[in-house]
C-alpha positions as CSV (number, residue, x, y, z in Angstrom):
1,X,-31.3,-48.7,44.0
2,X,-29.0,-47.0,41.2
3,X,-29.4,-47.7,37.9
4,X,-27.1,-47.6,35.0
5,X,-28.1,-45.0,32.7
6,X,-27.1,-46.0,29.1
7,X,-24.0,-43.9,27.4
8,X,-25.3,-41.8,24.2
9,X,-24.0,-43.7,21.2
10,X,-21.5,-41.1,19.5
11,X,-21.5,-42.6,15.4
12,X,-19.5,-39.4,14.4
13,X,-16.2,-40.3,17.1
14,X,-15.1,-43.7,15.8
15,X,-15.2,-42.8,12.1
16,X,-13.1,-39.5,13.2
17,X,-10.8,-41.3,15.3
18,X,-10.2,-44.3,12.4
19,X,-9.7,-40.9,9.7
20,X,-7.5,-39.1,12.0
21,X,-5.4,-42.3,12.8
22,X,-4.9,-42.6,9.2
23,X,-3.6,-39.8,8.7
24,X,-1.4,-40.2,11.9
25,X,-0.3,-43.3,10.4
26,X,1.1,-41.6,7.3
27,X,2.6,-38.5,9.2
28,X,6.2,-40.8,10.5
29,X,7.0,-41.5,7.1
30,X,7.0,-38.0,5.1
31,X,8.0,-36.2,8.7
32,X,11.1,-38.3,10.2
33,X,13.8,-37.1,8.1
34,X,16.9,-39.9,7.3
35,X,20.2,-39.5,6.2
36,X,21.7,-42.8,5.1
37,X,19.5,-45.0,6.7
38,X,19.9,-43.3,10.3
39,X,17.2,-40.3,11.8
40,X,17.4,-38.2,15.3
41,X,16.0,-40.6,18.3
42,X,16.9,-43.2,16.6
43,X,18.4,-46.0,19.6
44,X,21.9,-46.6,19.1
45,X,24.1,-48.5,22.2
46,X,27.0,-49.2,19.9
47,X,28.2,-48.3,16.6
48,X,27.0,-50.1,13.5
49,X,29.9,-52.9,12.5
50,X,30.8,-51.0,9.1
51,X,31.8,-47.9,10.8
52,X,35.1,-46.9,13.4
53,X,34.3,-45.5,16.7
54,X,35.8,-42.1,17.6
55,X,36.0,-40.1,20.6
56,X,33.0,-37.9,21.1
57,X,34.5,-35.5,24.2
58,X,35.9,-35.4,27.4
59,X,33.2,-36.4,29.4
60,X,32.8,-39.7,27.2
61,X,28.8,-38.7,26.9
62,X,27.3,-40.8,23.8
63,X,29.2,-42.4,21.6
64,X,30.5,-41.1,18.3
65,X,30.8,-43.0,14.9
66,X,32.3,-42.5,11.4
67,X,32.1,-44.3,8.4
68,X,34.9,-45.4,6.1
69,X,34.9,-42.8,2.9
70,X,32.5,-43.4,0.4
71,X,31.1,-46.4,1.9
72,X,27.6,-44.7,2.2
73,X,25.2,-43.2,0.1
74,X,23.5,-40.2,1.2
75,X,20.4,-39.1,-1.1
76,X,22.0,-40.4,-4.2
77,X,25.2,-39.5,-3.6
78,X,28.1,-41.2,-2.0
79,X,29.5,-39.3,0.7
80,X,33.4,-38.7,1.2
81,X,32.5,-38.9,5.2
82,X,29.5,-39.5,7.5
83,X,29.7,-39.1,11.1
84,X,26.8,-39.5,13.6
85,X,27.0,-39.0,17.5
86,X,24.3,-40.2,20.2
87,X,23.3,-38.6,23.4
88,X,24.1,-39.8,27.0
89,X,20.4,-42.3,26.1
90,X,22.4,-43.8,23.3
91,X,19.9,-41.8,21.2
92,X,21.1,-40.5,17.4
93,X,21.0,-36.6,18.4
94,X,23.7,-35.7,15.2
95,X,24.7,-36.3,11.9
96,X,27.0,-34.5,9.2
97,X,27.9,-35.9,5.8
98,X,30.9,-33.9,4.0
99,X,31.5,-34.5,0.3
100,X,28.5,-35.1,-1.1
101,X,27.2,-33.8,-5.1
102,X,24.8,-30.8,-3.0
103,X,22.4,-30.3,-5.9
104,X,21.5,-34.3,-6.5
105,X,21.5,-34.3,-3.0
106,X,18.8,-30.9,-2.5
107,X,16.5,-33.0,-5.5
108,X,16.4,-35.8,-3.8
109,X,15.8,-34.6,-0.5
110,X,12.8,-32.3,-1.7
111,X,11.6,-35.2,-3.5
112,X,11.3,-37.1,-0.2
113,X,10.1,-33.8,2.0
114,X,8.9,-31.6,-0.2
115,X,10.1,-28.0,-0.8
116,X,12.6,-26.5,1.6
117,X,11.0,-24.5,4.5
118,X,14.2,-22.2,3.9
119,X,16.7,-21.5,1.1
120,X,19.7,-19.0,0.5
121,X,21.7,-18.8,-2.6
122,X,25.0,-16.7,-2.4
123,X,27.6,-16.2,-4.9
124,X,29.9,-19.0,-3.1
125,X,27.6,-20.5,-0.1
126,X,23.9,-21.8,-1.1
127,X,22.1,-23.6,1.4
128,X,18.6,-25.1,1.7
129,X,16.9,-26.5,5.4
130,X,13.8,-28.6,6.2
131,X,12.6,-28.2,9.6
132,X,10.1,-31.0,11.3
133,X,9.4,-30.2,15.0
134,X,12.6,-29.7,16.5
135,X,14.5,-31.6,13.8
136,X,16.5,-29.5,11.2
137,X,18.1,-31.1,7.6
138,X,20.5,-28.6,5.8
139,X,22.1,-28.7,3.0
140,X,25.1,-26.9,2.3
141,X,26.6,-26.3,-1.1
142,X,30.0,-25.0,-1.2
143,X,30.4,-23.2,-4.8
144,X,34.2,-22.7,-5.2
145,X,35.1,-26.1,-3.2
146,X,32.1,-28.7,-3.9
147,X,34.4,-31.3,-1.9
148,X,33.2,-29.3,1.2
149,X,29.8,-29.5,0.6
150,X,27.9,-31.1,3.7
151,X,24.7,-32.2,5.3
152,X,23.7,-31.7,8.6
153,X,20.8,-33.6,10.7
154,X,20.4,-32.3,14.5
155,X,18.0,-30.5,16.5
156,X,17.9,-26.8,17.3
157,X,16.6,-24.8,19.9
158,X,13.2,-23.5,19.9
């Protein structure tokens, strides 16, 4: 007749597993970036009631959104334009804000993600990025023409 042979008790494994949950748990919320409320992946089947549809391309893959100007704020500042796009899931996979004060907006964004994993300053073009996974925040800063300065949330290649 078989018998059951009693498992090992293992007291180490749950407390790891409840620590490293934690810490999980508390990864989403300092690693999803945002811009104005809206983050890559995010599910998206139509656009949100305060903004106007556009035409994303030829191929009518995703849909494409923008809101009215300065109707948003975008990490403290309120942006002249915002524009998002979704994939063929209905999935955010894009999102550029033009017109926005770049330097509040670089403070605010390392105070939500820390220091920039990248940074340039130019004589007429600075620029700072955050990179999480295959998500990418930039931040462009436009010396001469501040009115083009712009943010852009997409993924890049690996």
């Amino acid at each position: 007749m078989n018998q059951i042979k009693p498992q090992p008790r293992l007291p180490g494994t749950f407390k790891i597993l409840v620590i490293s949950g934690a810490l999980l748990a508390t990864i989403p919320a300092s690693a999803q970036f945002t811009v104005a409320g809206f983050a890559i992946g995010q599910e998206m089947k139509s656009c949100p009631d305060s903004s106007v549809p556009m035409r994303k391309d030829a191929r009518n893959s995703g849909i494409a959104c923008r809101f009215p100007e300065k109707s948003r704020s975008v990490f403290g500042t309120s942006a002249d334009q915002l524009s998002l796009a979704t994939d063929q899931r209905g999935e955010v996979e894009s999102i550029l804000v033009v017109g926005i004060d770049a330097v509040q907006a670089v403070a605010k964004a390392a105070e939500a993600y820390g220091s920039p994993d990248a940074s340039e300053v130019h004589e007429k073009l600075s620029f700072w990025a955050w990179l999480r996974g295959d998500v990418r925040l930039v931040i462009f800063h436009h010396h001469d023409a501040p009115a083009s300065s712009n943010i852009i949330l997409d993924r890049y290649p690996r």
